[in-house]
C-alpha positions in Angstrom: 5.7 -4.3 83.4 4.4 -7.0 84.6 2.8 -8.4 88.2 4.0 -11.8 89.6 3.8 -13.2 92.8 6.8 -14.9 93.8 6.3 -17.5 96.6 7.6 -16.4 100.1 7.3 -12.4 99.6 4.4 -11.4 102.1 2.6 -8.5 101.2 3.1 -5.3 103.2 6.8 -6.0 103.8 9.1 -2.7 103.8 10.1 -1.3 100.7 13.8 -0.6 102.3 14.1 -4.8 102.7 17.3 -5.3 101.6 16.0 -8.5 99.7 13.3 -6.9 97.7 13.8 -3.2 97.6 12.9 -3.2 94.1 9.9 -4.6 94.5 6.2 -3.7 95.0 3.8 -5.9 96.5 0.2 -5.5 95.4 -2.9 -6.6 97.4 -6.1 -6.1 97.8 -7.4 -3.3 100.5 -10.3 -4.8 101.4 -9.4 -8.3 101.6 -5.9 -8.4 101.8 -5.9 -11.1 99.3 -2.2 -10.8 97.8 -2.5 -9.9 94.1 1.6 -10.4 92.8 4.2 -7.8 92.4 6.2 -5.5 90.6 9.5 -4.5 89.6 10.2 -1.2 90.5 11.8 1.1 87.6 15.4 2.3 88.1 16.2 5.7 86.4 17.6 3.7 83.2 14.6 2.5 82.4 12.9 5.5 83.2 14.7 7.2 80.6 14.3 4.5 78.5 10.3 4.3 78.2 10.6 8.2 78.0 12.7 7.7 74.8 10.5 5.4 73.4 7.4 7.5 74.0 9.2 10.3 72.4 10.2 8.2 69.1 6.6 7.5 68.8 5.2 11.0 69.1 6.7 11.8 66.4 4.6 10.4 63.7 1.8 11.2 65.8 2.4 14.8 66.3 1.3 14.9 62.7 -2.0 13.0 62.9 -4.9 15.4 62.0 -7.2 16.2 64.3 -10.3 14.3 62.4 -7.6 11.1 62.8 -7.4 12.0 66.7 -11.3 12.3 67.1 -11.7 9.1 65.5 -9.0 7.6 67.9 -10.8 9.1 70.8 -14.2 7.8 69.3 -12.9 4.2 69.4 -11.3 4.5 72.8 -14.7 5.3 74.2 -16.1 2.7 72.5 -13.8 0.2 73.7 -14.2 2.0 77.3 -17.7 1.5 77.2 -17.6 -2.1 76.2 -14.8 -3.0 79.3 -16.8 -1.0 81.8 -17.3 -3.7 83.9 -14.1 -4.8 83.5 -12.3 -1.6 83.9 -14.5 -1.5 87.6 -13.9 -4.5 89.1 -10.0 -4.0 88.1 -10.4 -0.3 89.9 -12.2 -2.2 93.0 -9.5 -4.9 93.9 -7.0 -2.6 93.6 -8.2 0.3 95.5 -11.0 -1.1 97.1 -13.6 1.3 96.4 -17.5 0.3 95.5 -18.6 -0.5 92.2 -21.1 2.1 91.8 -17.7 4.8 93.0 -15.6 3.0 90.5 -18.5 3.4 87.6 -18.8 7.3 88.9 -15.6 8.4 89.3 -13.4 6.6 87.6 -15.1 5.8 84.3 -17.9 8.4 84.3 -15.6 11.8 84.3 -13.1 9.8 81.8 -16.0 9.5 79.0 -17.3 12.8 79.6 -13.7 14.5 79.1 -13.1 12.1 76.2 -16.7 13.2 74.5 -15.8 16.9 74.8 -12.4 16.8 73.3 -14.4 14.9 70.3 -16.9 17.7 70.3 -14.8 20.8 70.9 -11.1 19.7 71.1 -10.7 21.1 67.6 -11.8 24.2 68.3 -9.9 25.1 71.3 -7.0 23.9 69.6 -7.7 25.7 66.2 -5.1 29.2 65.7 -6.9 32.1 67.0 -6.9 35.3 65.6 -5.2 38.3 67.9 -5.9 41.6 67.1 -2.9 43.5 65.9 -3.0 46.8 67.9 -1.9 49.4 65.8 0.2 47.6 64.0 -2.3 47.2 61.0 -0.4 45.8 58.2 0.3 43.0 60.4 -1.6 39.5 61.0 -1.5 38.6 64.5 -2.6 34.8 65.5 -1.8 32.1 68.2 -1.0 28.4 67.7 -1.4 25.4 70.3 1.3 22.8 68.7 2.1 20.0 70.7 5.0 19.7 73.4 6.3 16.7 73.2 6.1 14.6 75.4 4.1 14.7 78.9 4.5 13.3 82.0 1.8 12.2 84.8 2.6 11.4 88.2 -0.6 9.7 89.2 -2.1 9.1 92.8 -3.3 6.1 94.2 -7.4 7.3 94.7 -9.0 6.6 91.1 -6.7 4.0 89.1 -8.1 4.4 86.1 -9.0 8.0 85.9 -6.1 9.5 87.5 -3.9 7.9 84.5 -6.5 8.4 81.9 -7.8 12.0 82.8 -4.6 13.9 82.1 -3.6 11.1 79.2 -6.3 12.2 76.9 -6.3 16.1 76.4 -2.2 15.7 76.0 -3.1 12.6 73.1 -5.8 14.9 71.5 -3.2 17.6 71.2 -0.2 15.5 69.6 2.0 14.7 72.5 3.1 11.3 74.2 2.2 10.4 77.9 4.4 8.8 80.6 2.3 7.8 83.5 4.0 7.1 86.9 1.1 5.3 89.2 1.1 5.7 92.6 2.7 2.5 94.0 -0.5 1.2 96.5 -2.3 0.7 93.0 0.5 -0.7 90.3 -1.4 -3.7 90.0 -4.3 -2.2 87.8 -1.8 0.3 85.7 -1.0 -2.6 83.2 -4.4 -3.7 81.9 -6.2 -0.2 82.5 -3.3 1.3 79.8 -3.5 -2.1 78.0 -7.0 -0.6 76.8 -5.1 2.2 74.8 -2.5 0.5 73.6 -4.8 -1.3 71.8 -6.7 1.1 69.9 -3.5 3.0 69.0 -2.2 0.1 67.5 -5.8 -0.7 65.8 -5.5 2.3 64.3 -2.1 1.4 63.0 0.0 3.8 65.5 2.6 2.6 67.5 1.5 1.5 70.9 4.7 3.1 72.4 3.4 6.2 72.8 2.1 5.7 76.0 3.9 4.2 78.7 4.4 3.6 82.3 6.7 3.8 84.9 6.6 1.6 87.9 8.3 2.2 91.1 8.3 4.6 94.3 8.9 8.0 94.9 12.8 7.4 93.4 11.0 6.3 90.3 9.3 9.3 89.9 11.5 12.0 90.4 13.5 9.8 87.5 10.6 10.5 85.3 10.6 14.3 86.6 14.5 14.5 85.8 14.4 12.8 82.6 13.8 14.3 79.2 10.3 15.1 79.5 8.3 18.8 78.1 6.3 19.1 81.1 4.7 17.4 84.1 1.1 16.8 86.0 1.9 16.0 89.4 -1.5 15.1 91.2 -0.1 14.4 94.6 0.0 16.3 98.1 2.1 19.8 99.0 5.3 17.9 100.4 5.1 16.2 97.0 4.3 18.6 95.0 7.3 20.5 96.3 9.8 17.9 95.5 8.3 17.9 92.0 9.0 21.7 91.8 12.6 21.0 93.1 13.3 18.6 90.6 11.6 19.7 87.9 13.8 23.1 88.2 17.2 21.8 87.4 15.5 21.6 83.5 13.2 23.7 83.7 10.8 21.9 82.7 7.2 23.4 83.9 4.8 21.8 86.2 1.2 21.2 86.8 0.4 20.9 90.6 -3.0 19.7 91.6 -2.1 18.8 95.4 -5.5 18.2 97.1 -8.2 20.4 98.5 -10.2 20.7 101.7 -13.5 21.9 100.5 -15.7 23.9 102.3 -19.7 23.0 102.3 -21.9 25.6 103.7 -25.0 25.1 103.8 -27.4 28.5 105.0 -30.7 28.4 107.4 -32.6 28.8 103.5 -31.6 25.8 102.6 -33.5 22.6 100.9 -32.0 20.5 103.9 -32.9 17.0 102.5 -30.8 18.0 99.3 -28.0 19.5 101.3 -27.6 16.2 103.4 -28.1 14.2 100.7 -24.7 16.0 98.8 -22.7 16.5 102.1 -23.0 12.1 102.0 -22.1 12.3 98.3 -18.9 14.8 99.0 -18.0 12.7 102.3 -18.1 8.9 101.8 -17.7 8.9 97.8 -14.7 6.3 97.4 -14.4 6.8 101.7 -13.7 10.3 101.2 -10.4 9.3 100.0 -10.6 12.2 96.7 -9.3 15.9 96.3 -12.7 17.3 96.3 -14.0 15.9 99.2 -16.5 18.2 101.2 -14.3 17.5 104.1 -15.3 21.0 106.1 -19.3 21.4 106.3 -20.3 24.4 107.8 -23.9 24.6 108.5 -25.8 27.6 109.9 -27.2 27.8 113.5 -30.7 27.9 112.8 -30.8 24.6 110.6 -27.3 23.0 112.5 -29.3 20.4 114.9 -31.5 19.1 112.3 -29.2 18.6 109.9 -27.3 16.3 112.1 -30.3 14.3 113.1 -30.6 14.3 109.2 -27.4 13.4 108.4 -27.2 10.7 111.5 -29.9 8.7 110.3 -28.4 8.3 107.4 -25.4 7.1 108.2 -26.7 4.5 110.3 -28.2 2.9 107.6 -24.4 2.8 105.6 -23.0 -0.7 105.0 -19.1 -1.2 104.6 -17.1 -4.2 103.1 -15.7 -5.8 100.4 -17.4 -4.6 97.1 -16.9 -7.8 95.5 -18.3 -10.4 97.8 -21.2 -8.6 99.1 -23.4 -5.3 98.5 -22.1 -2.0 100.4 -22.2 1.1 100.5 -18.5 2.1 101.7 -15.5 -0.2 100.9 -11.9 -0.2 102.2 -9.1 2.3 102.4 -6.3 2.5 99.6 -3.3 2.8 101.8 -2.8 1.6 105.0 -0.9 4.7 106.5 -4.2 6.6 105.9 -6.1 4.6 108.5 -3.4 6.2 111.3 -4.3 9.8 110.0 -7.4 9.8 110.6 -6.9 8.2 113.4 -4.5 10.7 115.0 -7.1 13.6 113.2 -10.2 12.0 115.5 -8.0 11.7 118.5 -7.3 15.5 118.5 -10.9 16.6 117.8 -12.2 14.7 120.8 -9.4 16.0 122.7 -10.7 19.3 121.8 -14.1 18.7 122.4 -15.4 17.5 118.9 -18.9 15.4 119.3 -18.5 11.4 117.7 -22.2 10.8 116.8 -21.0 7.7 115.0 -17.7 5.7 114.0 -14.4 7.9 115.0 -12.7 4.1 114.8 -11.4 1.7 112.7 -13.9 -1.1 111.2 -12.1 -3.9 112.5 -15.2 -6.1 112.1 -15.2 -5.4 107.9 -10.9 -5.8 107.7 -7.7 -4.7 108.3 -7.9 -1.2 106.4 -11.6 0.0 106.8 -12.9 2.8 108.7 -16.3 3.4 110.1 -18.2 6.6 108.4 -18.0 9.3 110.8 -19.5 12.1 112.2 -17.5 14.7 113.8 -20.2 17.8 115.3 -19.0 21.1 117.1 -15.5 21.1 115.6 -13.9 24.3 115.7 -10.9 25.6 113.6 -8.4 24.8 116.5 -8.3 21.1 115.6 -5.9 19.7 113.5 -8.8 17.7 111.5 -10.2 21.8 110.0 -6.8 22.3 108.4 -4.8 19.2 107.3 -5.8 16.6 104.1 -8.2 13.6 105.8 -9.4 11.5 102.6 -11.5 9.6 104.6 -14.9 8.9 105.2 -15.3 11.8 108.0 -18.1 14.2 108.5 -16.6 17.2 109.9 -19.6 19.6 110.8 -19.0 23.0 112.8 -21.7 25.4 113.5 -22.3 29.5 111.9 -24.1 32.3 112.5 -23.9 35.1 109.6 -23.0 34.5 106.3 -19.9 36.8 106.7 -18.7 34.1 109.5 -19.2 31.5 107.0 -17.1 33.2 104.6 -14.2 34.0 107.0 -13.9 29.8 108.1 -14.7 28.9 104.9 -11.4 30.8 104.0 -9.4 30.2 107.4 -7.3 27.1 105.6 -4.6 26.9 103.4 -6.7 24.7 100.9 -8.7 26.8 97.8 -9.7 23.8 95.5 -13.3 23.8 95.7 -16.9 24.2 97.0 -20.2 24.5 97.6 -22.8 26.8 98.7 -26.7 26.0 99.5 -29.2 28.4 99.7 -32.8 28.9 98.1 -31.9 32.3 97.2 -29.6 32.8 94.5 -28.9 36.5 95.3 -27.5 35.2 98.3 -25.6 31.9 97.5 -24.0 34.1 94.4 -22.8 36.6 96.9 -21.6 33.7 99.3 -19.5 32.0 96.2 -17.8 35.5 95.3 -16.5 36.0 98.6 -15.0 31.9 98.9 -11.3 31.8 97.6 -11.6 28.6 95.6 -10.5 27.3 91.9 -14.5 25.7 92.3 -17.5 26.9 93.4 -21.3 24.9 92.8 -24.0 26.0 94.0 -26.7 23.7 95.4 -24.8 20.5 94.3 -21.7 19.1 95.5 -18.7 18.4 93.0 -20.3 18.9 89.2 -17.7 21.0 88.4 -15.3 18.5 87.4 -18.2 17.0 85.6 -18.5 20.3 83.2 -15.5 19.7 81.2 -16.0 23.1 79.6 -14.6 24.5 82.7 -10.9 24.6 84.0 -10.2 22.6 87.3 -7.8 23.1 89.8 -7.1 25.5 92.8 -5.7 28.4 94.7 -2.7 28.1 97.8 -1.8 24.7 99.0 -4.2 23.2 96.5 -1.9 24.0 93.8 -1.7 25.9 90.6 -2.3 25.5 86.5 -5.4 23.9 85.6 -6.7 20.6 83.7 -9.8 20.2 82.1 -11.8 23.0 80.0 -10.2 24.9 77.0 -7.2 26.2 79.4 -6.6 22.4 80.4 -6.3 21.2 76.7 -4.3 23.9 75.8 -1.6 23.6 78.9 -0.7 20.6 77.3 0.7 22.9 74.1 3.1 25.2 73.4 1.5 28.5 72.8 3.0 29.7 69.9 2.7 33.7 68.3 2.6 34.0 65.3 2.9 37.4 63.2 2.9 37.8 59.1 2.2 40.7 56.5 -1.4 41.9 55.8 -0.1 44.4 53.3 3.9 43.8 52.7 5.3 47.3 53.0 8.8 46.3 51.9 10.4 47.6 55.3 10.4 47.9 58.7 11.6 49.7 61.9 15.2 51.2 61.2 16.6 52.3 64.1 20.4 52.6 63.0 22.7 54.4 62.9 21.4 56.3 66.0 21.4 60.1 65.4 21.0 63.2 67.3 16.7 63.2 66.1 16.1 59.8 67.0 15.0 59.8 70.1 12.7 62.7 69.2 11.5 60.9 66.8 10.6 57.6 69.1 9.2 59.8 71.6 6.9 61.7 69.9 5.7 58.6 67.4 4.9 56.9 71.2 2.7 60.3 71.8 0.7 59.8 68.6 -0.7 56.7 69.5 -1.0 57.1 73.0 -1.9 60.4 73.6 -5.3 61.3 75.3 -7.1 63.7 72.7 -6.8 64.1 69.1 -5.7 67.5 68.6 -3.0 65.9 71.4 -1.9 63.3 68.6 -2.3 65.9 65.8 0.4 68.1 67.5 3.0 64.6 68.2 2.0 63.7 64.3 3.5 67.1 63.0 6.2 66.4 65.2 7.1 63.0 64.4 6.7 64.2 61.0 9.6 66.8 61.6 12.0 64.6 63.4 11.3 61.6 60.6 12.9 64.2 57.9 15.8 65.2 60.3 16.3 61.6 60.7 16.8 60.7 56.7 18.8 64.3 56.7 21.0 62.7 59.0 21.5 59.3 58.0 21.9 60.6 54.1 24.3 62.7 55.6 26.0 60.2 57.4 26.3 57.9 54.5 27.8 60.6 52.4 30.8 60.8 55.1 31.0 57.1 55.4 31.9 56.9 51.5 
């Protein structure tokens, strides 16, 4: 793939124009500087990079795992030397800050590539099972790779949403077919460029990562074609389409489809830090991420001073284009999102919601910014407590008892995470228990995902299977059993032929094992005993006749 410009194809046009409905035009959100455009994928070529991908995994399916931490090792090393690079790239094409770009797009990608170094082995090593009472049997489980894996990619992080799920499926011997979200194609080809060229430093074939480029057609290609399993980071509607598609091969799915996170922040709070993360969880990359805090619940006592708190400091944000001046906030991704929220503030006011600041578009910074907002006395009857913002909204509502804060916390169809602030841990622990959420932090916003240790993903609309963590690494395996002789007996179960003490004989071997007390299991041993020697009997008997 590659990104031309062609002269006469303005940027923004419809992707049903007859005259380029292959085509993707790429800008930049927060200048609207036009950057080229792409070819869009049809599904031959789909299957095509999918077959290529597979041909490579091959050898590397093979690769030992000291060969695919010293991959890793050199990717982060080449990482860390393109930081820059890799953030400015991330900027124009998304139109995030630099400091968002450096925290969530490259910060989370080395920490998830220094933990498979460090422990990737290990979660990935066979693990001894216990072999119940089967005792002259070996029991273990092996992770061996799938094959190959695809990623459908959003349009928030450019680099990270490709890379995150790419490296645990590389550390564990599969391929990776990434589909990027069309709004950000431009970056996909020199972000994946950066792998491509340590594989082939390393003397592997470069093929085994690839993209696909295209719309939502493209994609279900990739979800249709002959591919082990799929990462869909999307929203519901989406993710049910994946589902659909993904059924008519069976082929499994990961769905992490976006979150509404709840923030509640109790009267025993240390305010200063709370308002400090509720800015974090709200204008990080304009709100426009999964974990957003977009649902801050903040209890009566402490409510109006933490929106004088939070006011004054969003006052002082300043919003532009990250590249030609110093700010705070930059643009929005996708131009559609701009009428969401706009139709989400709309309907709060309506309601009665409070705009301390912004509720508009930032007409003064550029076509696709909006103003950081504060939305006070929302109540769960607007649309805005319920439905997906990513934007760079405040929503604060007011509580009274910690069991309140627990029901609204839980009144949405959302469960990825979120975070609870309280000085007294007896109390913020009891508050986290209660919260139906993949995620929890207490007093901090978001670290989670920064743990790599632990799984991520969610609960309900939010989606289901997890990345990250030991479970994440090993979702992108097939779990294998494995059983083998710790003392070779020379037989096994023989069932047949079926005679008249058989069943007897089943039943009461179940009661030995099972039973409640010993002299219980004494008395089905002498039975079993019994029934074994009317079994031989029999089948001696039977064998006799047979002759």
């Amino acid at each position: 793939m590659s990104v031309q410009h062609p002269p006469g194809r303005p940027v923004g046009s419809p992707a049903g124009d007859s005259a380029f409905r292959r085509a993707i035009p790429c800008h930049e959100p927060a200048t609207g500087k036009v950057l080229g455009e792409a070819e869009a994928m049809d599904a031959t070529a789909v299957r095509e990079v999918v077959r290529k991908a597979r041909a490579a995994q091959a050898a590397w399916g093979q690769t030992s795992f000291a060969e695919r931490r010293a991959f890793m090792r050199e990717l982060l090393d080449e990482i860390l030397a393109s930081q820059e690079r890799i953030c400015e790239i991330a900027v124009r094409d998304s139109g995030k800050t630099m400091v968002d770009a450096a925290l969530g797009e490259v910060f989370p990608v080395c920490e998830k590539i220094r933990y498979l170094i460090e422990n990737g082995e290990d979660d990935l090593r066979p693990e001894e099972r216990s072999s119940g009472f089967l005792q002259h049997k070996r029991a273990r489980v092996e992770y061996h790779p799938l094959g190959v894996v695809a990623v459908i990619c959003p349009w928030n992080f450019p680099f990270h949403n490709i890379y995150c799920p790419m490296v645990p499926a590389l550390f564990a011997g599969n391929a990776v077919v990434a589909k990027v979200g069309e709004h950000t194609t431009w970056s996909a080809e020199p972000l994946m460029a950066i792998t491509k060229r340590v594989l082939e430093r390393r003397g592997h074939d470069p093929e085994l990562v690839q993209l696909v480029i295209g719309y939502g057609d493209s994609g279900e290609a990739l979800v249709r074609s002959d591919v082990d399993k799929v990462f869909f980071t999307g929203s519901p509607e989406n993710g049910v389409k994946v589902m659909a598609a993904a059924s008519d091969r069976l082929t499994p799915v990961v769905l992490e489809l976006g979150g509404k996170d709840p923030m509640i922040v109790c009267d025993d709070a240390d305010l200063d830090h709370a308002v400090e993360q509720a800015m974090l969880g709200v204008f990080t990359a304009c709100g426009q991420m999964c974990v957003g805090a977009e649902r801050i619940y903040v209890q009566a006592g402490v409510y109006d001073e933490f929106l004088r708190r939070a006011l004054a400091r969003v006052e002082t944000l300043r919003q532009g284009s990250a590249l030609d001046e110093q700010v705070d906030l930059g643009a929005m991704t996708m131009p559609r999102q701009l009428d969401i929220l706009d139709e989400l503030v709309a309907d709060a006011r309506a309601k009665g919601a409070r705009v301390l600041i912004g509720g508009e578009r930032n007409a003064s910074a550029g076509e696709q910014f909006f103003s950081p907002t504060i939305l006070a006395d929302v109540h769960h009857g607007m649309r805005i407590t319920q439905e997906e913002q990513f934007g760079p909204i405040m929503v604060v509502m007011k509580f009274d008892t910690d069991r309140e804060a627990v029901r609204l916390a839980n009144d949405c169809p959302y469960g990825l995470g979120s975070s609870i602030f309280s000085r007294d841990p007896a109390r913020a622990e009891r508050i986290a228990a209660a919260v139906r959420a993949g995620m929890t932090v207490i007093n901090d916003y978001g670290l989670a995902y920064m743990i790599q240790s632990l799984p991520f993903g969610g609960v309900g609309r939010s989606g289901f299977g997890r990345i990250n963590g030991r479970e994440g690494l090993r979702a992108c395996c097939n779990t294998k059993a494995v059983v083998t002789d710790r003392v070779a007996l020379g037989g096994g179960v023989s069932v047949y032929p079926i005679v008249d003490a058989t069943f007897p004989l089943v039943r009461n071997v179940i009661e030995t094992i099972y039973a409640p007390t010993a002299m219980a299991k004494g008395r089905a041993a002498g039975r079993t005993l019994r029934h074994a020697v009317d079994v031989a009997r029999a089948r001696m008997a039977f064998r006799k006749r047979g002759r």
